[in-house]
C-alpha positions in Angstrom: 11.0 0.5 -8.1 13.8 0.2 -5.4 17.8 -0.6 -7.4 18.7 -2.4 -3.9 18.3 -6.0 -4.5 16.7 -6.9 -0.6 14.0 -4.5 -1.6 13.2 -5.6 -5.0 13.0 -9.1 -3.6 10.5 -7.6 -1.1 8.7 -5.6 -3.5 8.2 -8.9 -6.1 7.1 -11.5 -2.9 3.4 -10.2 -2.0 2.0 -12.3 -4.7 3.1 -15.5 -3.3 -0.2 -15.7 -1.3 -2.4 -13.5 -3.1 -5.6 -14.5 -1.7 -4.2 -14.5 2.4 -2.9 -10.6 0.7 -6.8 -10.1 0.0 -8.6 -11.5 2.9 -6.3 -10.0 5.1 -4.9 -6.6 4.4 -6.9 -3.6 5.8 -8.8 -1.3 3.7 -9.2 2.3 3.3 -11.4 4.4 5.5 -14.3 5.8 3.8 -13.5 9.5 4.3 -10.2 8.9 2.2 -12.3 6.7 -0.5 -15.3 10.0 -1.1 -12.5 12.9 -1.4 -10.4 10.4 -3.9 -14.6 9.6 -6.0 -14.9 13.5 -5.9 -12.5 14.3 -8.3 -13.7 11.8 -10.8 -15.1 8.9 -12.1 -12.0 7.7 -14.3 -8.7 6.1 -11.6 -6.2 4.3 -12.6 -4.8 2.4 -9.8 -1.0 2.1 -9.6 0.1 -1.1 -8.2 -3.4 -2.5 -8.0 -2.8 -5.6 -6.2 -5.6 -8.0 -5.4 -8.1 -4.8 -6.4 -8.9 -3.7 -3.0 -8.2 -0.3 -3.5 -10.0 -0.1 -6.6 -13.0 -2.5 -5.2 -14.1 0.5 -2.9 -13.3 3.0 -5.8 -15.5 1.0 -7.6 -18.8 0.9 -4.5 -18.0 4.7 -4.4 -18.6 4.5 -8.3 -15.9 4.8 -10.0 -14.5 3.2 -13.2 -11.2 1.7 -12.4 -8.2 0.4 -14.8 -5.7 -1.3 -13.1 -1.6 -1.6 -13.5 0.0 -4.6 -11.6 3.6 -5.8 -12.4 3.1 -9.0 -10.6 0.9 -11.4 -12.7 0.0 -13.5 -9.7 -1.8 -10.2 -8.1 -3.0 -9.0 -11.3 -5.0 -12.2 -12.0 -6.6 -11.9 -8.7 -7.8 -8.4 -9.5 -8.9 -10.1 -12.5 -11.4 -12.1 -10.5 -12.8 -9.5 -9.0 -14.0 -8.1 -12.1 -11.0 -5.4 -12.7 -8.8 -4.6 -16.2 -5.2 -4.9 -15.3 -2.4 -4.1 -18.1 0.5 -5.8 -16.1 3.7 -3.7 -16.1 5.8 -1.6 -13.7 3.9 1.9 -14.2 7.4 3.3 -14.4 7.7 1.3 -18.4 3.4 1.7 -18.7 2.2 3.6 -21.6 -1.0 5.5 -21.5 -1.1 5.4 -25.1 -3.5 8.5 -25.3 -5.6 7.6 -22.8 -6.2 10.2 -19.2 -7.6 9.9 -16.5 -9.5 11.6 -13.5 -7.7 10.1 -10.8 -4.1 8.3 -10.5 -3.9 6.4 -7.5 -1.3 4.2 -5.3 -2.4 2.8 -2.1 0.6 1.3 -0.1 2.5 0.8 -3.7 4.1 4.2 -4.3 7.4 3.5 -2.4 7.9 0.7 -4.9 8.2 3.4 -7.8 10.9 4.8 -8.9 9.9 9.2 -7.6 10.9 10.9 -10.8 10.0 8.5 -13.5 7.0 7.6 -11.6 5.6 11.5 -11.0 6.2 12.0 -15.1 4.1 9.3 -15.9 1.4 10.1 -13.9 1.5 13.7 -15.5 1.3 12.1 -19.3 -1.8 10.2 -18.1 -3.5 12.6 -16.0 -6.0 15.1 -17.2 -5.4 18.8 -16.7 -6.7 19.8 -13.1 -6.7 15.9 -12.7 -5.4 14.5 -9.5 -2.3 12.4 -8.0 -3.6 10.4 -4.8 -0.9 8.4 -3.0 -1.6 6.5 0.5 -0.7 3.9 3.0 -1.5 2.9 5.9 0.4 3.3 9.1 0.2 1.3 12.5 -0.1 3.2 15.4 0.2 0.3 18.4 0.5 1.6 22.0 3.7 1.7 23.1 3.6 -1.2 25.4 2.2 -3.1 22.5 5.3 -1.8 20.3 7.8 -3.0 22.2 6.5 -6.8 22.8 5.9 -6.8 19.1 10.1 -5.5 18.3 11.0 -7.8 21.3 9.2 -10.6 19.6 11.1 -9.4 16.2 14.4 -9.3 17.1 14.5 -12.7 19.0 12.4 -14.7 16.2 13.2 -12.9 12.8 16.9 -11.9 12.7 17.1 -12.5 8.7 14.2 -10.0 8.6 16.3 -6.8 7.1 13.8 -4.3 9.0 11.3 -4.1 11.8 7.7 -3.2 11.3 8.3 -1.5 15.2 11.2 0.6 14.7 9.1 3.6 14.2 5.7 4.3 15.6 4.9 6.5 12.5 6.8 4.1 9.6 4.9 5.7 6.7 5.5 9.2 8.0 8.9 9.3 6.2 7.7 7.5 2.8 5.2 10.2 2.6 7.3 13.6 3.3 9.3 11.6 0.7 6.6 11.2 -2.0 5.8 15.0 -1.5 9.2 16.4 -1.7 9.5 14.3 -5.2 6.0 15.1 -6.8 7.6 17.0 -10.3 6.8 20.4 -11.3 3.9 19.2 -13.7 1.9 19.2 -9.8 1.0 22.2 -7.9 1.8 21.6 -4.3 1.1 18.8 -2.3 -0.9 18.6 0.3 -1.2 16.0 2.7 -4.0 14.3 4.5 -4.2 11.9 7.9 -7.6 10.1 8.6 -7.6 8.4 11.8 -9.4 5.2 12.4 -9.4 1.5 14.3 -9.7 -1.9 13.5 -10.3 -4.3 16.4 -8.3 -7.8 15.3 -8.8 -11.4 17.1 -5.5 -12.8 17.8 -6.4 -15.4 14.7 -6.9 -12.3 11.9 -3.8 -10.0 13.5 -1.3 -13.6 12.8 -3.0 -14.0 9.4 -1.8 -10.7 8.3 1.2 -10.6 9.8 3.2 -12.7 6.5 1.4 -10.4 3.9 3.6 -7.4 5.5 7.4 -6.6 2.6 9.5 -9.3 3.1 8.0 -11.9 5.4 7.3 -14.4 2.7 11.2 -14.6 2.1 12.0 -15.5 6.1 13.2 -19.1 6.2 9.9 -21.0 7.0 11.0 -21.9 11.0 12.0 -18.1 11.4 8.2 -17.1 10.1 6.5 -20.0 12.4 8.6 -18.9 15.8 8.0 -15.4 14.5 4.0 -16.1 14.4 4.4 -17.7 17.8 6.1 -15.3 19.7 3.5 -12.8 18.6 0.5 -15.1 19.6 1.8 -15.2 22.9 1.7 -11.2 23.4 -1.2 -11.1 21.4 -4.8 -11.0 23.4 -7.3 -13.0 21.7 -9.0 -9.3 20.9 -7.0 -6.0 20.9 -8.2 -2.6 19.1 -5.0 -1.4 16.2 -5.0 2.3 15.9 -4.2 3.6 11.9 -3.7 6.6 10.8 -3.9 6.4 6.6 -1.5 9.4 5.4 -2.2 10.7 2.2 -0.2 12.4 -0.3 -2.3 14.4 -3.7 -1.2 17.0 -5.9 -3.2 18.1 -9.1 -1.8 18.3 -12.2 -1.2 21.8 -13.2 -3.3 23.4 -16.3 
């Protein structure tokens, strides 16, 4: 987990509305979700959240345990029928167990690289697999700009922009490959491309479950929400692209 204290704020604030984080958030596209079943049937899912990584895991039949340091996420998991153990994975203890599958969907830049790769090797299986994904916004460019426009005029406390970077995960990935330990042979990386159509009402619903946007002062997050409703159509068509990041554990 991030040392700087702005981003361990922003990595302990997505449980202060856990159930707008789970209506809200975007899954996985299914192409990502059969590779990640194919290599076994036991996941442990790093950073679990509200469970909706592990709920399509779970439709694509797999048997998932989840680890959650925020106990406001890890209950809601809970209610969707999951096991969480709630600790940073960093401090978790597999306590003999392995698994199939470790995964981290939009969670693995909240570990700490090193301590976070040698964990996953104590609790993997030989030949067992490391699966680590987000995903990444793609607006047109046009879009992009109103958006940044809106951020920088309504959101000046906010200590980063979602629109700096038309690729933001791009960077956070090359970053989790280049730190995967020498327990994993080579990384190789995966992009799935996909849309999801948004009414104005579902895109401003999101926006506060994105790091750090529960902390704005409350009149920053309501002009912030209104500036993008005004550049907003009622419909508009989001481009992704989910990167992935796996590497299986050697022997």
């Amino acid at each position: 987990m991030p040392t700087n204290p702005d981003h361990r704020r922003i990595a302990e604030s997505f449980g202060v509305d856990a159930d707008r984080y789970d209506r809200a958030r975007p899954r996985y596209p299914a192409a990502l979700i059969t590779r990640i079943a194919a290599f076994g049937r036991e996941v442990l899912d790093v950073g679990t959240g509200t469970g909706i990584v592990a709920r399509q895991l779970r439709d694509a039949g797999c048997h998932v345990l989840g680890v959650e340091p925020d106990p406001r996420m890890a209950e809601a998991a809970r209610r969707h029928g999951f096991a969480v153990e709630e600790s940073r994975f960093e401090d978790w203890e597999p306590a003999g167990r392995t698994f199939d599958t470790i995964v981290a969907g939009q969670t693995w830049h909240w570990v700490d690289p090193a301590a976070g790769s040698a964990n996953a090797a104590r609790a993997l299986r030989p030949g067992g697999r490391l699966a680590l994904f987000w995903n990444a916004y793609q607006p047109p460019p046009e879009l992009a700009a109103a958006f940044g426009e809106v951020y920088r005029r309504a959101a000046p406390s906010l200590p980063f922009s979602p629109w700096a970077a038309t690729d933001p995960y791009a960077t956070v990935a090359e970053k989790a490959a280049a730190s995967i330990g020498a327990d994993f042979a080579t990384p190789e990386v995966w992009r799935f491309a996909w849309e999801h159509e948004y009414t104005r009402a579902e895109w401003l619903d999101l926006i506060p479950t994105a790091g750090g946007h529960t902390l704005l002062p409350p009149a920053e997050l309501t002009a912030l929400l209104d500036g993008l409703g005004e550049v907003t159509g009622e419909r508009f068509t989001m481009p992704y692209t989910t990167i992935a990041v796996t590497a299986a554990k050697a022997g």
